[in-house]
C-alpha positions, 0 to 999 in steps of 0.5 A: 425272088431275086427280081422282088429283092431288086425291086424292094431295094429300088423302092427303099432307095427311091424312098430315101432320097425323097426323104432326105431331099426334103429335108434338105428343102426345109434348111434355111438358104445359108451364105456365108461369103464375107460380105460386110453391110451397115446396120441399116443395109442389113436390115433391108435385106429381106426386101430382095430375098425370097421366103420360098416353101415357108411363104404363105404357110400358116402361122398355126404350123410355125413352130413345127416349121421352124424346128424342122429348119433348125435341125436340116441346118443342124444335120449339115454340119459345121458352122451350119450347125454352130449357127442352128445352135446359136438361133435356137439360144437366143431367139424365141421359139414362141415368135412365130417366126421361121428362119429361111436365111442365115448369112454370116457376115460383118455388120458395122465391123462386128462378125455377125449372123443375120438371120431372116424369118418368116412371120405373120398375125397369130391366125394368119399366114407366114406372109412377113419377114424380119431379121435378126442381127446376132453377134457369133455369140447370139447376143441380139444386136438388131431387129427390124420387120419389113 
């Protein structure tokens, strides 16, 4: 009996660390290194950075993707959490965009967060990307696609 209880705790310990390391995979990379940029060097950001697990998916399941984002970003604390708060504020959910960046950062000397989704057509594949450059308040400051 004693061996059947080991056995069962390992398997809910192996379960819950799947579990939670999934959910940790679905958060948006967060930097925040103080880094200032130009407007026009924020919103050429996306080129060099990766959509990774959202990347192809499609469009159809976006908004489950994006909620499921927000809220990794949201379990994490801090200003993770602040951030997560302030995108689910001020962009639209019905854009079909998945957020897999946030940086907090300066843009053009304004304390910004800058946030890069992954988008695509309405019966296509998350395959594009566009960013969003929020004021810490969520006010829109820019937006570009790329």
């Amino acid at each position: 009996m004693k061996r059947q209880s080991v056995w069962l705790a390992s398997l809910v310990a192996v379960v819950a660390l799947l579990l939670l390391s999934g959910c940790a995979n679905n958060a948006p990379r967060f930097v925040d290194e103080g880094k200032s940029y130009s407007a026009d060097a924020a919103l050429e950001l996306p080129i060099d950075i990766n959509a990774g697990a959202v990347a192809g998916r499609p469009v159809g399941e976006a908004d489950k993707l994006r909620t499921d984002a927000l809220a990794a970003l949201r379990r994490q604390g801090g200003d993770k959490a602040d951030v997560a708060a302030v995108i689910t504020k001020s962009l639209p959910n019905n854009s079909r965009g998945v957020p897999f960046y946030v940086e907090l950062a300066e843009v053009d000397s304004v304390p910004a967060i800058i946030v890069i989704e992954a988008i695509g057509p309405k019966k296509g594949t998350l395959e594009d990307k566009r960013v969003w450059v929020l004021d810490r308040n969520g006010k829109i400051l820019l937006m570009g696609n790329r």
